[in-house]
N, CA, C and O of each residue as an XYZ file, in Angstrom:
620
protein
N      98.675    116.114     86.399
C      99.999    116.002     85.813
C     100.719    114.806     86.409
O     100.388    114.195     87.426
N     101.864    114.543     85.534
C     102.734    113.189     86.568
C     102.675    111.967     85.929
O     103.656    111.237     85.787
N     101.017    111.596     85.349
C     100.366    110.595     84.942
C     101.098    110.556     83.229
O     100.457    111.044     82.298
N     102.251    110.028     83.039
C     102.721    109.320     82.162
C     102.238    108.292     81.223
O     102.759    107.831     80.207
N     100.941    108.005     81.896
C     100.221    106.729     80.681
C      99.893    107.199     79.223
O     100.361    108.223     78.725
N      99.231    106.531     78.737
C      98.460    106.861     77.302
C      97.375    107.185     77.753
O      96.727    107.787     76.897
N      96.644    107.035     79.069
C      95.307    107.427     79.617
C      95.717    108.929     79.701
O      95.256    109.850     79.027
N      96.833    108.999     80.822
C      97.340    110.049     81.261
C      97.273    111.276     79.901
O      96.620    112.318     79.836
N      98.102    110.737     79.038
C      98.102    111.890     78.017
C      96.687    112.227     77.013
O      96.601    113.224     76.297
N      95.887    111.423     77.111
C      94.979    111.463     76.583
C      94.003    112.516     77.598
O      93.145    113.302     77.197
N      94.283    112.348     78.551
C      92.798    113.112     79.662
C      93.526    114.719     79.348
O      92.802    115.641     78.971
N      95.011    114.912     79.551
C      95.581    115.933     79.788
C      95.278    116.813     78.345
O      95.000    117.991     78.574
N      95.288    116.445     76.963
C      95.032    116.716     75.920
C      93.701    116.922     75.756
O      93.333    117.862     75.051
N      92.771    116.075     76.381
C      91.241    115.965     76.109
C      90.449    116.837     77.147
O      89.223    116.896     77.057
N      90.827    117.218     77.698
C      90.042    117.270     79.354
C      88.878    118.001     79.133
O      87.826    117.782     79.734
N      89.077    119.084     78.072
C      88.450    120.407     77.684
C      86.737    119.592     76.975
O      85.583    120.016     76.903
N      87.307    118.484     76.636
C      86.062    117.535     75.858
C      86.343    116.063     76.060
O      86.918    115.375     75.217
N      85.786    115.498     77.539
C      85.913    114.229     78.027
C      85.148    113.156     77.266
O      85.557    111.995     77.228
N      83.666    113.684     76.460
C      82.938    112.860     76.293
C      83.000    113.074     74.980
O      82.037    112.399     74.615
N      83.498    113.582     73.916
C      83.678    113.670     72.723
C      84.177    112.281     71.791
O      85.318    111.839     71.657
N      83.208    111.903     71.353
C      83.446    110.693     70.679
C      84.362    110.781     69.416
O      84.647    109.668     68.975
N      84.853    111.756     68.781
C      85.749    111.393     67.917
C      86.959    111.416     68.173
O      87.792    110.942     67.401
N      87.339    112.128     69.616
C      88.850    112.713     70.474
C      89.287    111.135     70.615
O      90.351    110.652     70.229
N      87.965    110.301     71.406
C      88.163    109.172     72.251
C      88.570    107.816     71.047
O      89.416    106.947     71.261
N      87.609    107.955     69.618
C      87.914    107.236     68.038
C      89.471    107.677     68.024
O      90.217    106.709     68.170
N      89.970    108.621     67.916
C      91.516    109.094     67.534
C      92.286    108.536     68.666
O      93.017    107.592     68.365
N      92.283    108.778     69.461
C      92.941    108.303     70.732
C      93.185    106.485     70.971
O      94.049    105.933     71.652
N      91.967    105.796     70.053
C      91.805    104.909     70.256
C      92.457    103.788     69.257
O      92.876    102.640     69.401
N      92.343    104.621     68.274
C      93.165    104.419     66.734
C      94.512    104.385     67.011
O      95.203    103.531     66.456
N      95.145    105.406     68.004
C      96.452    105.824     68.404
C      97.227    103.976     69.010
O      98.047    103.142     68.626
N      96.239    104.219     70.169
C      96.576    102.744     70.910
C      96.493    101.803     70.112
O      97.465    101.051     70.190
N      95.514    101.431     69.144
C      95.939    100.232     68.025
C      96.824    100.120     67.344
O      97.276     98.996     67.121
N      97.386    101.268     66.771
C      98.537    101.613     66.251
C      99.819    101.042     66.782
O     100.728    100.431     66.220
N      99.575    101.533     68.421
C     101.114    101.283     68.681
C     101.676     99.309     68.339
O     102.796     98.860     68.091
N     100.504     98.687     68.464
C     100.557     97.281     68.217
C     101.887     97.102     67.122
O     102.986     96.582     67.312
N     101.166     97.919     65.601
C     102.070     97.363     64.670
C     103.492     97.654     64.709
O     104.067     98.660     65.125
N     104.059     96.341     64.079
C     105.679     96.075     63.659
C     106.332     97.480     63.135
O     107.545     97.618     63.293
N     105.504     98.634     62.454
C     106.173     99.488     62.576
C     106.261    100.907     63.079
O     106.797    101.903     62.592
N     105.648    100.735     64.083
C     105.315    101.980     65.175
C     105.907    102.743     65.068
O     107.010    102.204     65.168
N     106.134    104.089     64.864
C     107.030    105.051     65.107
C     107.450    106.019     66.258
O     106.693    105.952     67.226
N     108.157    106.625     66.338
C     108.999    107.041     67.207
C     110.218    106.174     67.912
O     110.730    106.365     69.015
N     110.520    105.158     66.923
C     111.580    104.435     67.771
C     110.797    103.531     69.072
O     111.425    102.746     69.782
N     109.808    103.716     69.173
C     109.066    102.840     70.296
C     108.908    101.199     69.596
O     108.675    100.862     68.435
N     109.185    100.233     71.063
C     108.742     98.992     69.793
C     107.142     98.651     69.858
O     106.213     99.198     70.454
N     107.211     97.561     69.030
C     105.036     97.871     69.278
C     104.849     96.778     70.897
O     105.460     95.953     71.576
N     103.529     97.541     70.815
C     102.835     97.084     72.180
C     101.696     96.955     71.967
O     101.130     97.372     70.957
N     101.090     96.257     73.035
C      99.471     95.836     72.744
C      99.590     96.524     74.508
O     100.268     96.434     75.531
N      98.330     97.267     73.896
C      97.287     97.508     75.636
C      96.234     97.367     75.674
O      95.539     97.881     74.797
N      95.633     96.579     76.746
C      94.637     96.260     77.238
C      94.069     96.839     78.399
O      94.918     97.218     79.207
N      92.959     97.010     78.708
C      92.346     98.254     79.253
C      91.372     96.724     80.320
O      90.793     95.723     79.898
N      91.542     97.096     81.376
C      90.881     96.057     82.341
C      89.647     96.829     83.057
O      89.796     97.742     83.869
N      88.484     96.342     82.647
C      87.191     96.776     83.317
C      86.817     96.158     84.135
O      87.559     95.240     84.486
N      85.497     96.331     84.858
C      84.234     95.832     85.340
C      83.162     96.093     85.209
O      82.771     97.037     85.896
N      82.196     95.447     84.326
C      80.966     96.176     83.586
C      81.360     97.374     83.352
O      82.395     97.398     82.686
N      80.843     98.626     83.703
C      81.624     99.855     82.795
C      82.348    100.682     83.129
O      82.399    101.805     82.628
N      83.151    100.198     84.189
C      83.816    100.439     85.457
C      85.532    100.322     84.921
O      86.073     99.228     85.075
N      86.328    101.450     84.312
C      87.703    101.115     84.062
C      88.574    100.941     85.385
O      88.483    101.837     86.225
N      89.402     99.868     85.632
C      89.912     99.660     86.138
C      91.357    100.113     86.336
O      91.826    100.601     87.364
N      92.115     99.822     84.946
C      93.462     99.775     84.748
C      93.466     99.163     83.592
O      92.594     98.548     82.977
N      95.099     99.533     83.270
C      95.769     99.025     82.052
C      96.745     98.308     82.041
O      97.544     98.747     82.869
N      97.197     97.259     81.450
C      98.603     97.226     80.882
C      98.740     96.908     79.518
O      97.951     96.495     78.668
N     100.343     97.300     79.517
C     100.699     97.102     78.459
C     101.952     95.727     77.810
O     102.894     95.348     78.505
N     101.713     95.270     76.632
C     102.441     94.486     76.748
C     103.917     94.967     75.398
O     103.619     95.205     74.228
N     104.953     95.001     75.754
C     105.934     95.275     74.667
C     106.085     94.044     73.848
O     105.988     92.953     74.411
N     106.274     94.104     72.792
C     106.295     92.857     71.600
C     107.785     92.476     71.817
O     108.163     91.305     71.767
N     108.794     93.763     72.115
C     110.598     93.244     71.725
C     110.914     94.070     73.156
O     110.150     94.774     73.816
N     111.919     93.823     73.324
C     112.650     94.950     73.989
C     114.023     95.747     73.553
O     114.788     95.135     72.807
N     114.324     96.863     73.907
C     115.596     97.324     73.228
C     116.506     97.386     74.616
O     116.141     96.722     75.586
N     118.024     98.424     74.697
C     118.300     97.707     75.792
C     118.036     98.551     76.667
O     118.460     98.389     77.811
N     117.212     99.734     76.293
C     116.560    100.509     77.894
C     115.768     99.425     78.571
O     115.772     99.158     79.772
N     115.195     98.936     77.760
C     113.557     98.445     78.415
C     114.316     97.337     78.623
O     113.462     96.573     79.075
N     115.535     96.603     78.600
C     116.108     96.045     79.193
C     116.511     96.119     80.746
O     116.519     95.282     81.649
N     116.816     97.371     80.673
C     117.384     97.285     82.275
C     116.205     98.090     83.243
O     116.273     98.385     84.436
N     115.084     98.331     82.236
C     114.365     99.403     83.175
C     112.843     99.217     82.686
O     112.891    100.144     81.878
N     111.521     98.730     82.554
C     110.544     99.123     81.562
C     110.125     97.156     81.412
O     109.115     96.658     81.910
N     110.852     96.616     80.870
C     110.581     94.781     80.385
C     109.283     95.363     79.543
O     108.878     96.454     79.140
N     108.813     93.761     79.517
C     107.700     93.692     78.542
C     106.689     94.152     79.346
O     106.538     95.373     79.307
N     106.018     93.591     80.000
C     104.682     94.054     80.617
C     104.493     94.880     82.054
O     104.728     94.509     83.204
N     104.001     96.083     81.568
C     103.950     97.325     82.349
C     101.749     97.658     82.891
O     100.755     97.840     82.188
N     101.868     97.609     83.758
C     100.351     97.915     84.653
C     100.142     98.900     84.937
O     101.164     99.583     85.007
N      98.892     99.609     85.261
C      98.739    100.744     86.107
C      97.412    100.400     86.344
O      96.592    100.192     85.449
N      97.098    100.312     88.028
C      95.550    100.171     88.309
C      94.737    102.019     88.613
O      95.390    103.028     88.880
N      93.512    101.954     88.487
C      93.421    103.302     88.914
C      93.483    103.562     90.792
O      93.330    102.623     91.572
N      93.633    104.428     91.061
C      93.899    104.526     92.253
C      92.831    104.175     93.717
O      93.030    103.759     94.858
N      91.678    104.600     92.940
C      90.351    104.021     93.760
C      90.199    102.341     93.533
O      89.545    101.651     94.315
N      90.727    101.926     92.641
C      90.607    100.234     92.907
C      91.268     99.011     93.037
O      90.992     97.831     92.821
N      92.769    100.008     93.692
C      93.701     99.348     94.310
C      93.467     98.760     95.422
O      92.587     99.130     96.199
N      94.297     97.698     95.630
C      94.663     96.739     96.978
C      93.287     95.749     96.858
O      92.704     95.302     97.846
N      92.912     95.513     95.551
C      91.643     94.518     95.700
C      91.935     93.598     94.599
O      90.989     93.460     93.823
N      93.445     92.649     94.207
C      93.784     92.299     93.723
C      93.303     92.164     92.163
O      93.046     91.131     91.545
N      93.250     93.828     91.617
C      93.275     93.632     90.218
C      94.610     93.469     89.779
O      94.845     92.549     88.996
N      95.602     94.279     90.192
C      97.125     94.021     89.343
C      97.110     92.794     89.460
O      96.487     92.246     88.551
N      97.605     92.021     90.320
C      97.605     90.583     89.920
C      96.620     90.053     88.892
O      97.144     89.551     87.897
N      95.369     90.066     88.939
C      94.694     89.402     88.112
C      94.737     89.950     86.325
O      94.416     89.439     85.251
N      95.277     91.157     86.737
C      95.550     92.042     85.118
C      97.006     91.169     84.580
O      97.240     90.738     83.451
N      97.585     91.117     85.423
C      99.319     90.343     84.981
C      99.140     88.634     84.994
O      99.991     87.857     84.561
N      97.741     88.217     85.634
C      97.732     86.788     85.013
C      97.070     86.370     84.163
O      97.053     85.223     83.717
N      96.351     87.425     83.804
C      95.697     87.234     82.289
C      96.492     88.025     80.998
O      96.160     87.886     79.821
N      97.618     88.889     81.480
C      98.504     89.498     80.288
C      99.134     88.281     79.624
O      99.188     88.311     78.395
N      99.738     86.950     80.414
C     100.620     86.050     80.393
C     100.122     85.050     79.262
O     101.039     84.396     78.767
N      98.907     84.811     78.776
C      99.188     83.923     77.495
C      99.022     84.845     76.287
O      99.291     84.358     75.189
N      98.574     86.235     76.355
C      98.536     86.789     75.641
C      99.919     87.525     75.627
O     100.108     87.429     74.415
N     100.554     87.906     75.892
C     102.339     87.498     75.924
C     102.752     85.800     75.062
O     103.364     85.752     73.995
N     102.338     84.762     75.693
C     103.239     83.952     74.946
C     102.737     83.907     73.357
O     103.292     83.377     72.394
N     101.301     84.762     73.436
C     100.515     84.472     72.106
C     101.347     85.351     71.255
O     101.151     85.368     70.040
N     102.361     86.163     71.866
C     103.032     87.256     71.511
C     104.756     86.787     70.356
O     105.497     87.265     69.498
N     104.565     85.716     71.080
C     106.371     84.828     71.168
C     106.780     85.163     72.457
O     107.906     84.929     72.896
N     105.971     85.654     73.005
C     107.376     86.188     74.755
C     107.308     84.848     75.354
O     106.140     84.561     75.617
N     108.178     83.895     75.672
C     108.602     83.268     76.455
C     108.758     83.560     77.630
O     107.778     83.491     78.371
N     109.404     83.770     77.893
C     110.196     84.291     79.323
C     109.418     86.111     79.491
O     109.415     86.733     78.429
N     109.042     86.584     80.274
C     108.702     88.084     79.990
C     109.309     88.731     81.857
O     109.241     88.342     83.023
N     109.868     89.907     81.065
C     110.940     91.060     82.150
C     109.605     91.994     82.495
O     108.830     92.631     81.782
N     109.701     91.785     83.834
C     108.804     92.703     84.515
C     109.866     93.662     85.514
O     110.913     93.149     85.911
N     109.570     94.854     85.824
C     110.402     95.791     86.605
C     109.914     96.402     87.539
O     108.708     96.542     87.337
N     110.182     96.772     88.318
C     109.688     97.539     89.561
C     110.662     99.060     90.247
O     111.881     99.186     90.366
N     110.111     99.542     90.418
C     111.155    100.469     91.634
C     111.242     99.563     93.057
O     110.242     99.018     93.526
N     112.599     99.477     93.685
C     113.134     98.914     94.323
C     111.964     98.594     95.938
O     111.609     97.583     96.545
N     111.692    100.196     96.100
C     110.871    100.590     97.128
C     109.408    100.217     96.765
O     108.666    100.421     97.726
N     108.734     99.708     95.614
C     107.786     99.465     95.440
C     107.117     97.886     95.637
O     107.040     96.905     94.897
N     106.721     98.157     96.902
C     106.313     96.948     97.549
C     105.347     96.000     97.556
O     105.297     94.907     98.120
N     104.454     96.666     96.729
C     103.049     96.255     95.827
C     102.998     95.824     94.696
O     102.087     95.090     94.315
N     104.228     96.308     93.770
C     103.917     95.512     92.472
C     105.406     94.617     92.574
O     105.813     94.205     91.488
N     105.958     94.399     93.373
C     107.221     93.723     93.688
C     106.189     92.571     94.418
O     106.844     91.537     94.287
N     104.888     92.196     95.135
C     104.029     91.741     95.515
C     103.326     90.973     94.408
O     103.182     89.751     94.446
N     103.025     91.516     93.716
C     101.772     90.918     92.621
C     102.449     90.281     91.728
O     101.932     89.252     91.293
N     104.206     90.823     91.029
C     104.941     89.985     90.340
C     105.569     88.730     90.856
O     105.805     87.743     90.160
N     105.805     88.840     92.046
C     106.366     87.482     93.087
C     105.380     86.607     93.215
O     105.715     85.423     93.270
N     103.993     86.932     93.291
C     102.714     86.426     93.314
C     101.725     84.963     92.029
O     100.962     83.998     91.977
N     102.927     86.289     90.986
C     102.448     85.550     89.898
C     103.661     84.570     89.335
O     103.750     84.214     88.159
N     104.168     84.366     89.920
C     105.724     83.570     89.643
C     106.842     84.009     89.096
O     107.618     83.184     88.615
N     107.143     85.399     89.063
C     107.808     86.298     88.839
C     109.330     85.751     89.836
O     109.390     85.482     91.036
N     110.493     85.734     88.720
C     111.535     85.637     90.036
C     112.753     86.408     89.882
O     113.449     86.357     88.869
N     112.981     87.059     90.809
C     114.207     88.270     91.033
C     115.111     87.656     90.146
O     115.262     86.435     90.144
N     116.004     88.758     89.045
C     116.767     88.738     88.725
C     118.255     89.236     89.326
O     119.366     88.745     89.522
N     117.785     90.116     89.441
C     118.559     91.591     89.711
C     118.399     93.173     90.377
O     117.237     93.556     90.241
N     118.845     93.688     90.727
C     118.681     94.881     90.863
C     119.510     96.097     90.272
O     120.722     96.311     90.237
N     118.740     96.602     89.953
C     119.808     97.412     88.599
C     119.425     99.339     89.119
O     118.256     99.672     88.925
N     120.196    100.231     89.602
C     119.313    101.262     90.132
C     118.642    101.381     90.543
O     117.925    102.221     90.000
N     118.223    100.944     91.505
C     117.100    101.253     92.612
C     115.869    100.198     91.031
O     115.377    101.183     90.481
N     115.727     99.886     90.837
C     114.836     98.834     89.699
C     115.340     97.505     90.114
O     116.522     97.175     90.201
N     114.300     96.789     90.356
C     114.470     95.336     90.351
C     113.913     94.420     89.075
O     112.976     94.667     88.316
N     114.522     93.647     89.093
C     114.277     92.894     87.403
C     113.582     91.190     87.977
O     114.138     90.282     88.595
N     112.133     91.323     87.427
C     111.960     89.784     87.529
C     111.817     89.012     86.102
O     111.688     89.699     85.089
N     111.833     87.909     86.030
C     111.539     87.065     84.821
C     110.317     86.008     85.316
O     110.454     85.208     86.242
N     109.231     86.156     84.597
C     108.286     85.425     84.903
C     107.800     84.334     83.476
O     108.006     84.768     82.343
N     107.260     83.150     83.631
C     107.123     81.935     82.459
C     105.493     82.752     81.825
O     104.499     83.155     82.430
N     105.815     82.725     80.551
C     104.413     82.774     79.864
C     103.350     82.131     79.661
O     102.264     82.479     79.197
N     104.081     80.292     80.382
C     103.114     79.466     79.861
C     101.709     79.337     80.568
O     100.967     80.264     80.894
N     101.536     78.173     80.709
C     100.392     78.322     81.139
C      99.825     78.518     82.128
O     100.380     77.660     82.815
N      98.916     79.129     82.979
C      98.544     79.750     83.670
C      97.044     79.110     84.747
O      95.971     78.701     84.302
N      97.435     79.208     86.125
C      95.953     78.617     86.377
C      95.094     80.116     86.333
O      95.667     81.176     86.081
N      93.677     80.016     86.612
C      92.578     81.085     86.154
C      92.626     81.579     87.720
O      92.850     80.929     88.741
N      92.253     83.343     87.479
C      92.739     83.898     88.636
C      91.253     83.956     89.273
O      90.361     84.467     88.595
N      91.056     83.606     90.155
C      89.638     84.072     91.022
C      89.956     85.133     91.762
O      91.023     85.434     92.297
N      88.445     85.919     91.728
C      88.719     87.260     92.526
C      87.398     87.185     93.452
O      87.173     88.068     94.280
């Protein structure tokens, strides 16, 4: 429980049948979905990308196409989650410097990344990637990072 992702809700819904290939087709259909211009639930569209290693899932992020003015002060465009066994071996960074032309491929110019205040790791990987403090808004810190171009991340 806790796990808020689209992974998250997917395992919690699925769990009963992990390897079921049509749960994982629907689920998967779901996430393409959210892409288009007219997504529903009031959500705006997003693209997620799912970061591997050979067949090894890593993590996700996601990228928001617009923002409204929650995801203004709280959320921005591009949101990460590494899995927990393959943290601190600089995938977030390398997941958020390869989100960045696929963002400007987006129109995002400028893209709002957020953090919890106390979160010292992805307040790390966004400063890392040229991310620069805006603000602090509720315990949330606001960076703005450039979409353009990017040098290639070695790991």
């Amino acid at each position: 429980m806790g796990d808020e992702s689209a992974e998250g809700k997917f395992l919690r819904d699925h769990a009963d049948r992990p390897h079921d290939a049509e749960a994982f087709a629907a689920y998967v259909q779901a996430v393409r979905d959210q892409a288009r211009s007219d997504a529903s639930g009031g959500d705006v569209p997003r693209t997620n990308l799912w970061f591997v290693e050979g067949a090894a899932y890593l993590g996700r992020l996601m990228i928001r196409h617009a923002l409204t003015h929650e995801l203004l002060k709280c959320g921005g465009h591009i949101g990460y989650n590494v899995r927990p066994s393959a943290r601190r071996r600089g995938h977030a960074t390398a997941m958020l410097m390869e989100a960045l032309p696929v963002a400007r491929g987006l129109g995002i110019a400028s893209a709002l990344l957020t953090c919890d205040a106390d979160n010292h790791a992805s307040r790390k990987v966004i400063e890392t990637c040229g991310g620069v403090l805006e603000d602090e808004r509720d315990g949330t810190l606001r960076f703005w990072l450039s979409t353009g171009a990017v040098a290639p991340v070695t790991r």
